[in-house]
N, C-alpha and C positions, 0 to 999 in steps of 0.2 A: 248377740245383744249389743247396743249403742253403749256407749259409759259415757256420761255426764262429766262435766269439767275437774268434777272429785274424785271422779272413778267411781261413784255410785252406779251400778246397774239396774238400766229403769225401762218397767215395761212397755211394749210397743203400743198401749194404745196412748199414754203420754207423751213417748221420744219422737209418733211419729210426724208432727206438722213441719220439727227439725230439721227431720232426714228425709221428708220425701215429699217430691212436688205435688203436695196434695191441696185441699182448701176445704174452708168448712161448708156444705151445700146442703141441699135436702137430702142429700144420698148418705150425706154423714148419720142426719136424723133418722132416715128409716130402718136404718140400719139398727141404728142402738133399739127405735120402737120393736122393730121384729125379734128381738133377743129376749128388752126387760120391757116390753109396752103394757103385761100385765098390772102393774104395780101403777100405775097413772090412773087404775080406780079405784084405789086403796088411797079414802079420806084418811087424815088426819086429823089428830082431838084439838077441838075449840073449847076454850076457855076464856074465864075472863082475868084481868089482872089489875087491882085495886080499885073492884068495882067496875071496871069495863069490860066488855065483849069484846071479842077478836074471832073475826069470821073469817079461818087463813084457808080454810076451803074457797071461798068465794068474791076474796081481794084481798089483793098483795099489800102486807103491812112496811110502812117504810118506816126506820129508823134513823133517827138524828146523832149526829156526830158534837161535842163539845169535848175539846182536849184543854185540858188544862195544864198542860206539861209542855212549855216552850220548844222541846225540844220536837214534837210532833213535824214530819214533813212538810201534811197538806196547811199549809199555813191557814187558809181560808179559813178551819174548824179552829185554832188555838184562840184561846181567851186567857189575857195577862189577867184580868182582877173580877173579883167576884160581877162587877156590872157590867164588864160586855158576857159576862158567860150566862148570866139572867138574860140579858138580852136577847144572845144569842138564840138561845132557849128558845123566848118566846117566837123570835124569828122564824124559825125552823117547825113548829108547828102552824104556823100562819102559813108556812111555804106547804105544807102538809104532809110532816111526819105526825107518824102515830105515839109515836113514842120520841126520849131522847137517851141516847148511851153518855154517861160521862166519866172522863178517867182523867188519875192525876200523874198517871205513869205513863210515857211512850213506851210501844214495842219495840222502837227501834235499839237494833244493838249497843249501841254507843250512846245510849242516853244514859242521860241520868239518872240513878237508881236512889227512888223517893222511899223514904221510909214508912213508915205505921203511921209516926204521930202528921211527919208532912202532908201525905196524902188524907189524912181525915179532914184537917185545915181548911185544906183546898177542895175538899168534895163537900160536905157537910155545909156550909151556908148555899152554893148553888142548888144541889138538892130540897134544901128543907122549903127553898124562896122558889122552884120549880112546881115540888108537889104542894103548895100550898095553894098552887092555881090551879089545879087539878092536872098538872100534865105528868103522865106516865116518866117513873126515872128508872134507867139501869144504871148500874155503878158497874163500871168493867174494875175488875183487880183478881189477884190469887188471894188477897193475904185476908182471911178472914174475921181480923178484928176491923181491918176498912167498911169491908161489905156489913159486917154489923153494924158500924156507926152510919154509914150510908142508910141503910135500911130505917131506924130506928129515925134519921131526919124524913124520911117517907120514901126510900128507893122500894120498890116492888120487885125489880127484875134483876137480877146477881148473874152479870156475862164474866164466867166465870173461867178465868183464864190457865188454869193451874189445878192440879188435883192433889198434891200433895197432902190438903188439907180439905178435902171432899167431904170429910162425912160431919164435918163440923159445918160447913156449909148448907150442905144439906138441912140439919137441924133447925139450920136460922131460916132454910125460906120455908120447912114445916111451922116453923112457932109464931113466924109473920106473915104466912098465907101468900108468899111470892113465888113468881118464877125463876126458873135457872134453865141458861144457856149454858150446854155443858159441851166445852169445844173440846175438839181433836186436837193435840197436842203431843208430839214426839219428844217428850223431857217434864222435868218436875213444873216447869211455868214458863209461859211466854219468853219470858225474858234469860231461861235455860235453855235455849234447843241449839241443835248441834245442826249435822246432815239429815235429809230428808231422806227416811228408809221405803223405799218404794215397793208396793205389795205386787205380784202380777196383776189382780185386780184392785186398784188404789179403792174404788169405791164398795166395794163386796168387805174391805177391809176395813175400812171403816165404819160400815153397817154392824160389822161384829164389835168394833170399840163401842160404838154407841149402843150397843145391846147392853153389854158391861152395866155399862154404867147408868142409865137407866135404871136397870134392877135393882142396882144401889139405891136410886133414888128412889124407887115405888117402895122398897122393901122399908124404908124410912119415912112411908106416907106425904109422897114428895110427886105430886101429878102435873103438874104445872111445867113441862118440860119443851126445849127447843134444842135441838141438834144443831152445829155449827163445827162446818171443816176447817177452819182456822186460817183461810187463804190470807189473811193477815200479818202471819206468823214469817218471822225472816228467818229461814234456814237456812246453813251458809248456802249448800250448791244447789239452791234458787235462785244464787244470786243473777244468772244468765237470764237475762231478760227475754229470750227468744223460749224460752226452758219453762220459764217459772209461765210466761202466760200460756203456753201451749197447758200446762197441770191445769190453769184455772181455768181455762174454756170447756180443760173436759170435765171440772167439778162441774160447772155450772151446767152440761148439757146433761150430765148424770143425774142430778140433784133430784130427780123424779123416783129415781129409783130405792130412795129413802123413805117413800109413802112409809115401803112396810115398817119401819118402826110404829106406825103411828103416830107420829109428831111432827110439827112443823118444825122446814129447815132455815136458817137464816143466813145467809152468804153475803159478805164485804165486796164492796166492787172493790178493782183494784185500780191502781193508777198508771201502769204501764208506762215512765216516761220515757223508756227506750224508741217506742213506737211512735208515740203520740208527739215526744218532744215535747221543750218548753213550753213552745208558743202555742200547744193544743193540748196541752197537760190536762184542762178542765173539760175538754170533749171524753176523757175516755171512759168516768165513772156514768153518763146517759148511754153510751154503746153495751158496753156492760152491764149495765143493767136488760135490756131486753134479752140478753141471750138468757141474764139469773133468773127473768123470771119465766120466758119459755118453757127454762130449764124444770121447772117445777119448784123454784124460790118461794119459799110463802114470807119471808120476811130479809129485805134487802136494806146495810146501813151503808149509808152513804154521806157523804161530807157536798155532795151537787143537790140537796134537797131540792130545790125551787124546778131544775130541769128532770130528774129522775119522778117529781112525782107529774111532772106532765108526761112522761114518758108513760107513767103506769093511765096516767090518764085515756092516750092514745088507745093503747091493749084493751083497754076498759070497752072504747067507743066501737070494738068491734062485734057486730051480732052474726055472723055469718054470709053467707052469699047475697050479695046486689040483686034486688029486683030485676025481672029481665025489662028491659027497654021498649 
């Protein structure tokens, strides 16, 4: 087996774009279909969330990005004061997300670590001045007195970063009829994780975490659910750029094979600047996005709204074989 720059030992279907002069082709895809291609007719449950329908069987839901936490990368998403972040908002649904995610905490390691009362501050007038126009809010955080206040100004959807504090969460989206993204996380919360523990089948294993937890959440009268592998999430030895996106290409080519939960999946493009560089930095979340949603993606958040949803546009315009001539 390969070892990782940490000496983590990580299986061959992740290590191998690394180690071996391979490339991703159709021979990639038919491979995986001839294994798990059962599970690609296994719908997942449609619901609605604050009043609205979401048809993730039969269009790819895109998600908006709104950071409120300077310390965030993609600069593009950060909003310094309540009015570019309304703004922004409205922006980003015009560009055509479905929805908007907003946090007042980066994931990034070295950020700044926002407290209870700070992050209410900063979420709670965006939110309340968001859903008062009817657009769909998720409040990303762990800490469950946020997501209450989040909620309570009108957030529906709790991306839910941390389980420490799960079953309390759980209770607020039963009591206010919301949804919850219930991500994969290797530690107490985003902003705890160490190394990335690599299963021989990364996605087989995380089909079981999210079995878990789900049952939590049904067992708690909690139906409204979305699975999310957290490629987000900065583990140290991810930090290898050549590493970390080889894991994400194959979450994204896997992601079909999470039908069988029954629930839609939602995956983060990522931004690759190793690859893409400076100067193309903003090409790589519309590349990324088509592998996410070939992948079997039903709900992709992204910070390139205006190019990612023409991107979904394109996939949309396709009906099958050209007429013959």
């Amino acid at each position: 087996m390969a070892e990782a720059k940490c000496g983590q030992t990580l299986p061959a279907t992740v290590r191998n774009a690394s180690k071996l002069s391979a490339m991703l082709d159709l021979k990639t895809l038919r491979s995986l279909l001839q294994e798990y291609g059962a599970a690609l007719d296994a719908p997942v449950r449609e619901f609605d969330i604050g009043g609205r329908p979401f048809a993730f069987n039969r269009r790819k839901t895109l998600m908006g990005v709104i950071n409120l936490s300077t310390d965030s990368w993609y600069r593009e998403s950060v909003c310094r004061t309540e009015g570019e972040a309304i703004q922004r908002g409205l922006e980003l649904v015009q560009q055509g997300a479905d929805w908007v995610d907003i946090g007042a905490e980066s994931t990034l390691p070295g950020a700044e670590r926002v407290g209870t009362a700070g992050q209410i501050d900063r979420l709670v007038p965006v939110i309340r001045a968001l859903a008062s126009r009817g657009i769909p809010c998720s409040v990303e955080s762990y800490d469950p007195a946020v997501i209450e206040a989040a909620a309570l100004a009108g957030a529906r959807i709790f991306n839910l970063t941390g389980f420490a504090a799960e079953e309390r969460v759980l209770r607020l989206a039963a009591r206010f009829d919301a949804a919850v993204v219930l991500c994969y996380v290797q530690g107490e919360h985003v902003r705890q994780v160490g190394n990335f523990e690599f299963a021989d089948d990364v996605t087989e294993e995380q089909e079981r975490y999210f079995r878990e937890h789900v049952a939590r959440a049904n067992a708690l009268g909690v139906q409204r659910l979305i699975v999310d592998p957290g490629l987000g999430f900065y583990y140290r030895n991810l930090e290898d750029g050549a590493l970390r996106v080889n894991y994400q290409i194959h979450t994204f080519l896997n992601a079909f094979r999470w039908n069988r939960l029954g629930y839609p999946v939602l995956n983060i493009l990522p931004h690759a600047p190793e690859i893409f560089g400076p100067e193309h930095r903003r090409a790589a979340e519309p590349f990324f996005a088509v592998l996410a949603m070939l992948g079997g993606t039903h709900i992709v958040r992204t910070h390139e709204m205006a190019v990612v949803a023409k991107v979904r546009a394109v996939l949309d315009a396709y009906v099958g074989r050209p007429p013959a001539m």
